[in-house]
N, C-alpha and C positions, 0 to 999 in steps of 0.2 A: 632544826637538825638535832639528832639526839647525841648522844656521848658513847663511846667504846674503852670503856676504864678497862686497862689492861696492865698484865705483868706478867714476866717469865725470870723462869729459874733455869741457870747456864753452868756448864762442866767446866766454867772457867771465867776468864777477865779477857780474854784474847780474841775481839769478836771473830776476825777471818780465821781461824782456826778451833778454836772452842764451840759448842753447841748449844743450842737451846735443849732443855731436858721438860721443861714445864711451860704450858701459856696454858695460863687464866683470865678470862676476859668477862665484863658482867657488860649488858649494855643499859644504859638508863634516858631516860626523856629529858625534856629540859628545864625538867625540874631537879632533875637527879635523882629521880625513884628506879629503883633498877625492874627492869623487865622483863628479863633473860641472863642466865648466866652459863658458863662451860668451862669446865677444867679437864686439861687433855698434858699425857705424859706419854714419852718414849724411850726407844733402846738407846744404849751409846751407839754413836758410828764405828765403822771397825778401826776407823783410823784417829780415834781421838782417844786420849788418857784423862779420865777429866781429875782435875787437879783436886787434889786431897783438901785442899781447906776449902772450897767451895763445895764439894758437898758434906764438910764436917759441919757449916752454918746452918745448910740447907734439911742437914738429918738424914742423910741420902746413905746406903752402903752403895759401894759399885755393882753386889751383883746382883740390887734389887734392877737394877738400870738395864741389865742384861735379859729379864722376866719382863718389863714393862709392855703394855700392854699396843703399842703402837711404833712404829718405825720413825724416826726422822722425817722422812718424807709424809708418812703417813699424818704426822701431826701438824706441819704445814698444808697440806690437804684439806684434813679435818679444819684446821682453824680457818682457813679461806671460803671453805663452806659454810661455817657459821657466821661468820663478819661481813660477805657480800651482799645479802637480801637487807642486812640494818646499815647500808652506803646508803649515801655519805652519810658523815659522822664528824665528832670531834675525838680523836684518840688521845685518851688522858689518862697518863700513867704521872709517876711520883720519881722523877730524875731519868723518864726516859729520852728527854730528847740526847742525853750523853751515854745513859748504858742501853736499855733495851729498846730503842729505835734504830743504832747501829746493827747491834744484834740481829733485828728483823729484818733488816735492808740485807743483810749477806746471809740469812735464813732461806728468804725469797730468792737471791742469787743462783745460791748452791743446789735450788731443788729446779730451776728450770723455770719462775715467775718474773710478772710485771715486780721490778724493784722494788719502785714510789708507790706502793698501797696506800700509806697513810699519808699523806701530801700532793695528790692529785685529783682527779673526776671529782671535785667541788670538797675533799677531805680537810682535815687541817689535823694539825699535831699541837697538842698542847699539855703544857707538865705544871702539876699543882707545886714542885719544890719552887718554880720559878715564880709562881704565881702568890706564894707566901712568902717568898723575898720580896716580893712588890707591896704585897699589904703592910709588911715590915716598916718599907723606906715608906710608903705613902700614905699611908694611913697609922700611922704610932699609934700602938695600945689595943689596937682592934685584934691582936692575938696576941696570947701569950709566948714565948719564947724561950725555952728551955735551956739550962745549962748543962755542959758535960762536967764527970769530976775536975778535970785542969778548969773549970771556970769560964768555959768559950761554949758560944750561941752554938746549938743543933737546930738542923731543920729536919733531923733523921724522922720518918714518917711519927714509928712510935713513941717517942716521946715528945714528938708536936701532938699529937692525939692525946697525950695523956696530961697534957699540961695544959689543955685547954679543954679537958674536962668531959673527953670521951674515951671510953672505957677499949683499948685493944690489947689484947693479952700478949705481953714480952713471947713468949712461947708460941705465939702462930705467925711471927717474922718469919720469912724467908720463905713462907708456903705463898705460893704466888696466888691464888684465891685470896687467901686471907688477907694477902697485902694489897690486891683488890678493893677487896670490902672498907681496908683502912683507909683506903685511898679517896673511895667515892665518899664517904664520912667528912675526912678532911676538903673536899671539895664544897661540899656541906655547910659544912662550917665557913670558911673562907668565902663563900657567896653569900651567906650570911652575914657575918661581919661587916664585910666591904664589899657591897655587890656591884658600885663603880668600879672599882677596883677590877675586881671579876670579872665586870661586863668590857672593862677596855684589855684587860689581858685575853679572853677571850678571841677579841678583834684582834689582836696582837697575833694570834695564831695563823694567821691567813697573811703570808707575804703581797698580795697584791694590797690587801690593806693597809698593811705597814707602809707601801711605797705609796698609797694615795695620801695616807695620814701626813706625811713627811712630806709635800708638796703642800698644804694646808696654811706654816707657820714658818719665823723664824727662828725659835728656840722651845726648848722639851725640857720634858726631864727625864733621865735615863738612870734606871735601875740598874747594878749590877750586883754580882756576886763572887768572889774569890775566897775560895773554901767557906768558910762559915761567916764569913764577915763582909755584910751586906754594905753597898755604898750606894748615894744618887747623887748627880750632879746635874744643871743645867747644862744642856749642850744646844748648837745647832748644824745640821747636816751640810758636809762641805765640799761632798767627792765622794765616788764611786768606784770599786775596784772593776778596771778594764775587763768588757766582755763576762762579767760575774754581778749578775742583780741580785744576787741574795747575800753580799756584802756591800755595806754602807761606810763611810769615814764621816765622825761629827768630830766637833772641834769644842772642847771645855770651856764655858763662857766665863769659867771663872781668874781664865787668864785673858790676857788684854792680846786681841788677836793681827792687832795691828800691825809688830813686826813678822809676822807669818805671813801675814798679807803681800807684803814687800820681799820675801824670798824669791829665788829664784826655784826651778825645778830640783838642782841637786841639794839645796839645802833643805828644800821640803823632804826630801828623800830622805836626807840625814835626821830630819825632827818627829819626822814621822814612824821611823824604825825605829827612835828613841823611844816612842812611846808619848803621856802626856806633854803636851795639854790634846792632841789625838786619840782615839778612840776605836776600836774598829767596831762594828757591829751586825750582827749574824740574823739579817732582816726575813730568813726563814727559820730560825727557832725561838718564834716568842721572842722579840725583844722587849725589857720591861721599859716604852718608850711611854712618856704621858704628856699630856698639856700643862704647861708651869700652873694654870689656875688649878687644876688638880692637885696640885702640891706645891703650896708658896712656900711653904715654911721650907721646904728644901731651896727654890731660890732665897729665901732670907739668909740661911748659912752659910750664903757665899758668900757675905759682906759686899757685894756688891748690889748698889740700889738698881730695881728692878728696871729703870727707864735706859740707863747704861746696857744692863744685859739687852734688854731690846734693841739696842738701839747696835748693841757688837754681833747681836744675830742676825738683824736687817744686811749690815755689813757684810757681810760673809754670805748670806744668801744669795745678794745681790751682784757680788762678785767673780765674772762669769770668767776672768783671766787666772782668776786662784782656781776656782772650780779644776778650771783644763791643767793647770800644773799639779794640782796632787793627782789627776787623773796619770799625767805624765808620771809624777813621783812611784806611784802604785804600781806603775807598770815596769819600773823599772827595780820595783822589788820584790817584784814576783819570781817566787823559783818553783821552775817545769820540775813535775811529778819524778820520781826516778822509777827509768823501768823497773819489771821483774819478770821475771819467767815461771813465776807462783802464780795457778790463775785466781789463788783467793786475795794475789794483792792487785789486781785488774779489772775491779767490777766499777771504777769510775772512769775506765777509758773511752768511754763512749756509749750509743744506745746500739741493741743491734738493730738490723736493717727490719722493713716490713714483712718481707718474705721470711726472716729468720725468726722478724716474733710469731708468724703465721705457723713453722714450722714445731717452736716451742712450746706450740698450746698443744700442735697437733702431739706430738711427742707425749702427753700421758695421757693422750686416747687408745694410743696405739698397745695392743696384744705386746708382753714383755718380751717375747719372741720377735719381734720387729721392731725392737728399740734403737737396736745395735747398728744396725743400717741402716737407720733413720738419722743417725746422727753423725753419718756421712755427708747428708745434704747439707749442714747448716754452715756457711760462710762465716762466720762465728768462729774463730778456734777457739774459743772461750767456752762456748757452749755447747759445741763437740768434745770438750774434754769433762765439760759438768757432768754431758750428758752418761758416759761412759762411768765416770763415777757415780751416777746414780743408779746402773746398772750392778755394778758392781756390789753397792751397799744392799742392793734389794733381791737380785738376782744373780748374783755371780756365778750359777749354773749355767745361766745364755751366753754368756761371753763366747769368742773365743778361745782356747785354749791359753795361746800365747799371750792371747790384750790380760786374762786373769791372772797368770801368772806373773805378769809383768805389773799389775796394778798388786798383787800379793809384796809385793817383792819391796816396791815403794817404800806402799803402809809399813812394813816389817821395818826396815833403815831410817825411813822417819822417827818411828818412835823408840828405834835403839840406838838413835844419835847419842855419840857422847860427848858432842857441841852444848855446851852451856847457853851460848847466843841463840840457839835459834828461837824463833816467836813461840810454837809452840811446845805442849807437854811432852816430854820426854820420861821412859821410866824411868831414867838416870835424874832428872830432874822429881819426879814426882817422890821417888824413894827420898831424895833430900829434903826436898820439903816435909815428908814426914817428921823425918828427925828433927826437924826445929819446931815442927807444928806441937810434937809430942811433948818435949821440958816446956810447953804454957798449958797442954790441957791431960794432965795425968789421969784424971777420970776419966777420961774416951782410951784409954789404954786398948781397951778390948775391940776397940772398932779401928784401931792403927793397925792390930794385929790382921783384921780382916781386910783389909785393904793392901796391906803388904802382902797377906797370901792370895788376892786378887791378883795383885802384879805377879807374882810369880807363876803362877797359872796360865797369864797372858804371855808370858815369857814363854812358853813351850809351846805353845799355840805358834806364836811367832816364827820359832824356830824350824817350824814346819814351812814356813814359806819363805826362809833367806835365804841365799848359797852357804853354801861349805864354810868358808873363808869367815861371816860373820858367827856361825857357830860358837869362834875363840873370844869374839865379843860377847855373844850372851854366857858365857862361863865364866867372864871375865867382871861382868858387871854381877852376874847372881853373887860374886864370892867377894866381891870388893864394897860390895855394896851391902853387903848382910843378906840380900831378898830371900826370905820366906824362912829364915831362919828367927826372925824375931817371938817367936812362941817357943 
């Protein structure tokens, strides 16, 4: 199975609301030679502001975003065109299982696809930042490890790449190609180094394998990481979160598990929300779990002699009465989702039915002139309201009258909110980030300039599709707020 190293550049940090603007994706063998590559870019959405410091890192103006050469949809399109003929795959990016995995998951969402691309029909998801926190804890010295000025470990791509002696230029950060290219390098490198290492992280990608692994033994050893500062301890697995298999509970062998044993349900509850000697563990993203023989030195630093650790994980394995009570524990600290009535905070309520994902394919076959009533049929209020928004962002000419103007009307109040709370970008918000973004980087002076008279632009734009009433808003924020006066 070959690799799909991928990255994207996003209009923000706020995956249900913010967009992808960039995916670059190179595919390689299992060697890691690349075989194929694509770099695809598009417009903003009409209803998204993308936040001023992400694309001040990314070197982006706004109104190049406007000129781009493909749609939203268009680029989700295109990318699912080039990544289905190289399935299955192993999808390996550099910190994506936390940023650009979410990303894709409500990328996929919002245009009307299957979710789980990268984690089903025989897929796996796997991230080299995880994978060099494991060589870290398991293998010592087999990479070098960089410091920031404060004196604390990086695993940020380019300066793990450069500190172990391959060459990536500070200046092609944040083009997602290029980070790409860093990526599959460092991959590189790190199956090099440690190719156990690599080959049990690897395996670690594939939840069915985690949960075969973990029926195998009594105790492991479990990598983690919390901001920059990598840990491993011995553990052994002790319970399950109810009706959820891609969460695990291990228990630290490095405390004596005896009186845990002897709890009742609510004291487990209480020990367990505590946190240590407890664990939880995310058995579908990579977890860095190993065999204690793969790394003794890390049971040595427990100061507990290894026959002990054996002998407190046999204990607990075998323990099928503790088992059922943190099962109980777990279930009893679980907190139900909070509605919304946002359908971008709704994309984990469920799957749709057969006939609605039958409907969903059929829906970007269909002539954009029969979208609209296509997406009457779907039983889905989820995906009858996607669907209309994606109408809207491609075609807002087929609309209805009243569905366009009513979706104008939205987007306009969304982003002239003078809510500070809400999730996403607001002018109101985007113009203040300016101004703090501005007293740290006075040499982009001239590109604040353009982006402030981008929003201002967008403000009249806007003003064409609100009522009357908010009019006194957008006069009220162009003058309170300086917009377009900064030149």
């Amino acid at each position: 199975m070959g690799f799909i190293v991928y990255d994207i550049e996003t209009s923000g940090r706020e995956r249900r609301f913010d967009q992808i603007l960039q995916f670059a994706a190179i595919h390689a063998d299992d060697a890691l030679t690349e075989t194929a590559a694509v770099d695809l870019r598009c417009r903003r959405l009409p209803h998204v502001i993308p936040s001023p410091g992400a694309l001040l890192v990314n070197r982006i103006r706004p109104d190049d975003l406007d000129g781009a050469p493909l749609s939203h949809l268009d680029l989700v399109r295109a990318m699912l065109d080039w990544v289905r003929p190289r399935l299955p795959a192993v999808f390996l990016g550099h910190n994506i299982l936390r940023f650009d995995e979410p990303f894709l998951r409500h990328a996929l969402y919002r245009t009307l696809h299957p979710v789980y691309l990268t984690n089903t029909n025989g897929n796996v998801r796997a991230d080299t930042l995880r994978i060099a926190h494991a060589v870290h804890a398991v293998a010592p010295g087999a990479i070098a490890v960089p410091t920031t000025e404060e004196g604390k470990p990086t695993f940020a791509l380019g300066p793990l790449l450069r500190a172990n002696g391959v060459d990536f230029d500070p200046e092609a950060a944040h083009d997602a190609l290029a980070d790409v290219r860093g990526t599959l390098a460092l991959g590189r490198l790190l199956k090099d180094r440690a190719p156990a290492v690599w080959d049990r992280m690897i395996a670690n990608a594939a939840k069915a394998r985690v949960h075969a692994f973990l029926r195998e033994r009594a105790g492991y050893v479990l990598v983690e990481a919390v901001g920059s500062t990598v840990s491993a301890r011995v553990v052994a697995p002790c319970g399950t979160v109810p009706g959820r298999d891609s969460t695990a509970l291990v228990f630290d062998l490095a405390a004596d598990p005896a009186p845990y044993r002897a709890m009742d349900t609510a004291d487990l509850a209480a020990a367990v929300a505590a946190g240590r000697p407890f664990v939880r563990v995310r058995l579908n993203e990579q977890p860095g779990l190993f065999r204690i023989d793969e790394a003794q030195h890390v049971a040595a630093a427990t100061g507990v002699p290894f026959d002990e650790l054996r002998r407190r994980g046999t204990a607990i394995v075998k323990d099928e009465g503790f088992h059922a009570r943190i099962g109980a524990a777990l279930a009893t600290l679980a907190t139900p989702p909070v509605p919304s009535d946002l359908v971008e905070d709704r994309m984990y309520e469920g799957f749709p039915s057969r006939a609605d994902e039958r409907r969903r394919d059929v829906f970007h076959t269909l002539p954009w002139a029969e979208r609209h009533a296509h997406c009457a049929a779907f039983e889905d209020d989820r995906l009858a309201e996607l669907g209309v928004r994606l109408i809207h962002a491609e075609r807002p000419d087929l609309l209805p009258r009243d569905v366009r103007a009513d979706l104008d009307r939205t987007w306009a109040e969304r982003l002239l909110s003078p809510d500070p709370s809400v999730p996403w970008t607001t002018i109101a918000k985007a113009r203040s980030e300016v101004a703090n973004l501005i007293l740290g980087h006075p040499d982009n002076e001239n590109w604040f300039v353009g982006y402030v008279i981008w929003l201002d632009h967008l403000i009249e734009l806007l003003a064409e599709a609100v009522p009357v009433p908010h009019r006194t808003l957008i006069s009220a924020l162009s003058q309170a707020r300086g917009i377009g006066q900064s030149n």
